[in-house]
C-alpha positions as CSV (number, residue, x, y, z in Angstrom):
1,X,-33.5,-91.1,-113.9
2,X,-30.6,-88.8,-113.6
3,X,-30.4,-86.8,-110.4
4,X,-29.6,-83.7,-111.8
5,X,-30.4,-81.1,-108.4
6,X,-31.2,-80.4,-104.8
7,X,-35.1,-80.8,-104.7
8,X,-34.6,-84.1,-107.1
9,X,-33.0,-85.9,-104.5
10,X,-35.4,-84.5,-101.6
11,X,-38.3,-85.7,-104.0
12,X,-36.9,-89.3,-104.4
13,X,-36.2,-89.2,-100.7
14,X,-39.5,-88.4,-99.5
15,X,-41.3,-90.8,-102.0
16,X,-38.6,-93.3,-100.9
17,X,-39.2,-93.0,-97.5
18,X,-42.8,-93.4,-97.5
19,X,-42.8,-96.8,-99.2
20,X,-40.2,-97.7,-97.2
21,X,-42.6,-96.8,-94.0
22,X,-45.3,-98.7,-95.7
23,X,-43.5,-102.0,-96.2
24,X,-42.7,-101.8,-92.5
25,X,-45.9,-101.4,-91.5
26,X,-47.4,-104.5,-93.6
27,X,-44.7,-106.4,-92.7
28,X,-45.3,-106.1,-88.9
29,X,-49.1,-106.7,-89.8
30,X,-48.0,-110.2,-91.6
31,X,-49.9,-113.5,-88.7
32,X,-51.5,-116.2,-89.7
33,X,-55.0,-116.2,-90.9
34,X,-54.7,-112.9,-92.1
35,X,-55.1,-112.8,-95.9
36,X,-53.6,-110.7,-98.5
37,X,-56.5,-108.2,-99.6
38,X,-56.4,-107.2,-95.6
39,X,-52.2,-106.8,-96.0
40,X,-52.8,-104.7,-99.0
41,X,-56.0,-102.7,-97.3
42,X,-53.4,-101.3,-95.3
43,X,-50.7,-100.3,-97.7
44,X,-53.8,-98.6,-99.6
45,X,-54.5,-96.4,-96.6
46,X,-51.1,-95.6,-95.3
47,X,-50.5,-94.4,-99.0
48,X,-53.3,-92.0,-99.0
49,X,-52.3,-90.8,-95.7
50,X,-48.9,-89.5,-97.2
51,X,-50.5,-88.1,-100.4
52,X,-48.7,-90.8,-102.9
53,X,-50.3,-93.1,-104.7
54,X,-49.6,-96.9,-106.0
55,X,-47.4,-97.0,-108.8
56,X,-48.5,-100.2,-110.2
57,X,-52.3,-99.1,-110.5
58,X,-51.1,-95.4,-112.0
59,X,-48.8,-97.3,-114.4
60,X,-49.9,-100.5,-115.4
61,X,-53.6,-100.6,-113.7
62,X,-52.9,-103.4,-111.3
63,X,-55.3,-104.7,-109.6
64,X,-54.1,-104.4,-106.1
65,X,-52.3,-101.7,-104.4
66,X,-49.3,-103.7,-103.3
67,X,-48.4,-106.4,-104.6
68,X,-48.1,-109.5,-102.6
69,X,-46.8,-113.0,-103.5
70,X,-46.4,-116.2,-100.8
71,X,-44.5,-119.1,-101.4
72,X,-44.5,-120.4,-104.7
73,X,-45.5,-116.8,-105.9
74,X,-42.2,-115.2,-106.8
75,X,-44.1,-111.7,-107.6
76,X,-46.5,-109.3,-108.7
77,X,-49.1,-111.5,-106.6
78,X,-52.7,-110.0,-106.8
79,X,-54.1,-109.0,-102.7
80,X,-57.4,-111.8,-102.6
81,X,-58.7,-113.9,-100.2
82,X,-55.6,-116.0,-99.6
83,X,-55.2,-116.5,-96.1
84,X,-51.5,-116.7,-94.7
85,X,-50.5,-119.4,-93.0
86,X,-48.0,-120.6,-90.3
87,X,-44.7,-121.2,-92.0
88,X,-45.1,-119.2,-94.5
89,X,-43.1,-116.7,-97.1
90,X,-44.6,-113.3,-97.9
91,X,-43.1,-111.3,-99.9
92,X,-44.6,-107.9,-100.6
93,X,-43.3,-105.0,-103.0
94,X,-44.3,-101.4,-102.3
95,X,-44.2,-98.7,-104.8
96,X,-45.4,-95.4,-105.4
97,X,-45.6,-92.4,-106.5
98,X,-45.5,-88.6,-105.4
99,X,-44.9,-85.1,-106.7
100,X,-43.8,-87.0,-110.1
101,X,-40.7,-89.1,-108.3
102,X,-41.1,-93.1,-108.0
103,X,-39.9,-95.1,-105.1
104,X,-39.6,-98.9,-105.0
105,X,-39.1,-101.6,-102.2
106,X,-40.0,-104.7,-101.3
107,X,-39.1,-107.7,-98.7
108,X,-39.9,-111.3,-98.2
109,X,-41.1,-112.0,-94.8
110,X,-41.5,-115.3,-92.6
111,X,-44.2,-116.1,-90.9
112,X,-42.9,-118.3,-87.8
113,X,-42.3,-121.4,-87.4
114,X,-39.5,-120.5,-89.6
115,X,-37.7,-123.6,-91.0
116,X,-33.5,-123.6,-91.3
117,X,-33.7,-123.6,-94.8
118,X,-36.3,-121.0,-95.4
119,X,-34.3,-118.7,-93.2
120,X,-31.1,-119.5,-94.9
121,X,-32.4,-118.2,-98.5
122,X,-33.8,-115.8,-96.9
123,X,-30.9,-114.4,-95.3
124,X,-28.6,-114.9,-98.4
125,X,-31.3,-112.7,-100.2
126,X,-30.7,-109.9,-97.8
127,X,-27.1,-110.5,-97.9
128,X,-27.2,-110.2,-101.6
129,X,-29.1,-106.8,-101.9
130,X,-26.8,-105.8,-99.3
131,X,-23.2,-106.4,-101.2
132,X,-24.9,-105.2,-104.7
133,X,-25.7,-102.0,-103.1
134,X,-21.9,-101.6,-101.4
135,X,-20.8,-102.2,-105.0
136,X,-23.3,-99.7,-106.7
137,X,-20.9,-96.5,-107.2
138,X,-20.6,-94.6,-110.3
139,X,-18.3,-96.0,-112.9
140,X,-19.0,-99.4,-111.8
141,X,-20.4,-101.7,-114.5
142,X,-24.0,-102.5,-114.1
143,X,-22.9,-106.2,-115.1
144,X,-21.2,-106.2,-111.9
145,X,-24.1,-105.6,-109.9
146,X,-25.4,-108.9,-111.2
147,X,-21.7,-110.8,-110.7
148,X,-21.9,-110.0,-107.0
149,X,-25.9,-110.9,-106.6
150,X,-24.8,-114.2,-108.3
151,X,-21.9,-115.2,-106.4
152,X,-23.7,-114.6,-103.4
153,X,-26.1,-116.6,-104.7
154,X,-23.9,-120.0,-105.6
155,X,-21.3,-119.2,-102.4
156,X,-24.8,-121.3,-100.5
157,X,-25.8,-123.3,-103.3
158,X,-28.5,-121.4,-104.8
159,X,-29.4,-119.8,-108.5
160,X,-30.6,-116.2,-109.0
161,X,-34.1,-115.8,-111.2
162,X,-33.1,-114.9,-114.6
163,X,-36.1,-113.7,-115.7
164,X,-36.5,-110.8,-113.4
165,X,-34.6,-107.8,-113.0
166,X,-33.5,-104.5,-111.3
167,X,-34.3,-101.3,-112.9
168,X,-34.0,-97.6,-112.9
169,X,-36.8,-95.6,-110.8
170,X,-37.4,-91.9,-110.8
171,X,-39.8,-90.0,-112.6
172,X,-41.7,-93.7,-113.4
173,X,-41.6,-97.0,-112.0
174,X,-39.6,-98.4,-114.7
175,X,-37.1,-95.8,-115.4
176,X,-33.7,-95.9,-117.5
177,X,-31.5,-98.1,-117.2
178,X,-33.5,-100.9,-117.7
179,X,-32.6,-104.9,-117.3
180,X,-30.2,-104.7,-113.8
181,X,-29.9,-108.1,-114.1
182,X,-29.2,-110.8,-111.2
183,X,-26.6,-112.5,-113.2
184,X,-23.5,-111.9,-115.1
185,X,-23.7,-110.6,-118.1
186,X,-20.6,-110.1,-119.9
187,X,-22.1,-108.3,-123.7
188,X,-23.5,-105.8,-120.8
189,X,-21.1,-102.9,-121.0
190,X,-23.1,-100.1,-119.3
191,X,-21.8,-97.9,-116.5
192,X,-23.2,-96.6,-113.9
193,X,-23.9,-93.0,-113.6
194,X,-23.4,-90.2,-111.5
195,X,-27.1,-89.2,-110.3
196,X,-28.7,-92.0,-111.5
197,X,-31.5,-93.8,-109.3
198,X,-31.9,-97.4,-109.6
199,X,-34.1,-100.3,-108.2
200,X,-31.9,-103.5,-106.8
201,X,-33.7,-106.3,-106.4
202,X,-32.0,-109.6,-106.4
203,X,-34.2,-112.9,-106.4
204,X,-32.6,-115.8,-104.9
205,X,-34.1,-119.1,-105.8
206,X,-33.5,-122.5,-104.1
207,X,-33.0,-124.6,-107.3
208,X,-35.2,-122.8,-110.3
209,X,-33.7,-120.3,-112.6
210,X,-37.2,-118.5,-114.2
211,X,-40.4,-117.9,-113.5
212,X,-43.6,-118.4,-115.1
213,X,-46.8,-116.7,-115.3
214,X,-50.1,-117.8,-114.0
215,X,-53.5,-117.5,-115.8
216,X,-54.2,-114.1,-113.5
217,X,-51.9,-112.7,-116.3
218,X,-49.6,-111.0,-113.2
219,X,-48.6,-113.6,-111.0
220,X,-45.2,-115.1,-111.4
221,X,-44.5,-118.4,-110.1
222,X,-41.9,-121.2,-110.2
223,X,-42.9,-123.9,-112.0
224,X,-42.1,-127.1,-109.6
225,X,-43.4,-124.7,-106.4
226,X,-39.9,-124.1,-104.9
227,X,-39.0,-121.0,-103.0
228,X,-37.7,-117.4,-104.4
229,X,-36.6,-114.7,-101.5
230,X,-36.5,-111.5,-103.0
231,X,-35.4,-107.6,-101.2
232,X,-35.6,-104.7,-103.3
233,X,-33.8,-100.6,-102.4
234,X,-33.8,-97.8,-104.2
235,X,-30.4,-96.7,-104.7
236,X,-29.2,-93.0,-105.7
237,X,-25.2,-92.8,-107.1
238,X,-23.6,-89.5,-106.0
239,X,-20.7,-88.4,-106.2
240,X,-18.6,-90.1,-104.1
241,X,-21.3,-92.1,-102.1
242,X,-24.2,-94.5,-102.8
243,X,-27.2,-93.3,-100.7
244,X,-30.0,-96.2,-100.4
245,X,-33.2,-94.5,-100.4
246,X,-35.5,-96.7,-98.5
């Protein structure tokens, strides 16, 4: 999406700042023994409040409003009857949809004890989202976006999933451009544009490099159970400024 006026941007705000609210509020509901159908019960409900709906049931018929992935899951995990569990990972991606503009977030959260190691990917995830959005100005390649993520990435010893992306959001979930990746990719010549709205989302894997998916036909995993921390904004580029969203 290109960001073309005044009550574009206050639509991708308000949209943007409801899933944002949303993932909050799950994320402080995250304790052990509660399971992910109950997490996702309330995302449902705190979405109706605010008049949007779930993007991944109005655009791909998901079966879940949220979707929520823990430990080995990397993402689009299906809300069931797993139960979370001390020590876990939980990541959980919000998005939505209201007045025709899409917003898009999502965090991975701990669920204490938290080991050193967990808490180090997990902080060099966040670190990661945080640099590629500093970087995220207009004129700057979109290539570059991945460089940073990556470096980030191998600066604590860790690989970036390959096989999932950033993307634009806007007026649908997955909006132009498509494929941000989370690596360097040098035949990738696009620019970044003024107005245009983007999802960042870098995955930062302990030792795998893809994902595969799991006989639910959504789930993404790694294939020897290892541990992905993903965060996800929605960025808009102005002129002059890069304003994250949620």
């Amino acid at each position: 999406m290109i960001i073309s006026n005044s009550a574009q941007l206050e639509g991708m705000k308000e949209i943007c700042g409801i899933v944002a609210n949303v993932l909050q509020n799950m994320g402080r509901a995250i304790k052990p023994g509660i399971t992910t159908w109950e997490l996702d019960e309330i995302g449902r409900k705190l979405l109706a409040a605010y008049g949007a709906r779930s993007a991944p049931i109005a655009c791909y018929r998901f079966p879940g409003h949220t979707c929520i992935s823990v430990n080995e899951e990397v993402a689009h995990g299906i809300p069931g009857k797993r139960i979370i569990c001390k020590g876990d990972i939980v990541n959980i991606d919000v998005s939505a949809e209201k007045a025709g503009f899409f917003g898009d977030t999502a965090a991975t959260f701990a669920v204490a004890p938290v080991k050193v190691s967990t808490q180090k990917l997990l902080d060099c995830a966040s670190e990661a989202l945080k640099r590629a959005c500093a970087v995220a100005k207009e004129g700057y390649p979109l290539s570059g976006i991945g460089l940073v993520i990556e470096k980030e990435a191998h600066k604590h010893g860790y690989t970036t999933i390959r096989n999932l992306c950033g993307h634009g959001v806007g007026l649908t979930l997955h909006d132009e451009p498509e494929g941000i990746n989370n690596y360097y990719e040098k035949r990738d010549k696009r620019l970044l544009q003024r107005g245009m709205t983007i999802a960042i989302e870098p995955f930062i894997s302990q030792k795998e490099k893809h994902v595969i998916e799991m006989p639910d036909g959504w789930t993404l995993k790694t294939p020897h159970n290892s541990l992905v921390a993903q965060f996800e904004h929605t960025v808009a580029v102005l002129e002059g400024q890069t304003v994250i969203l949620t």
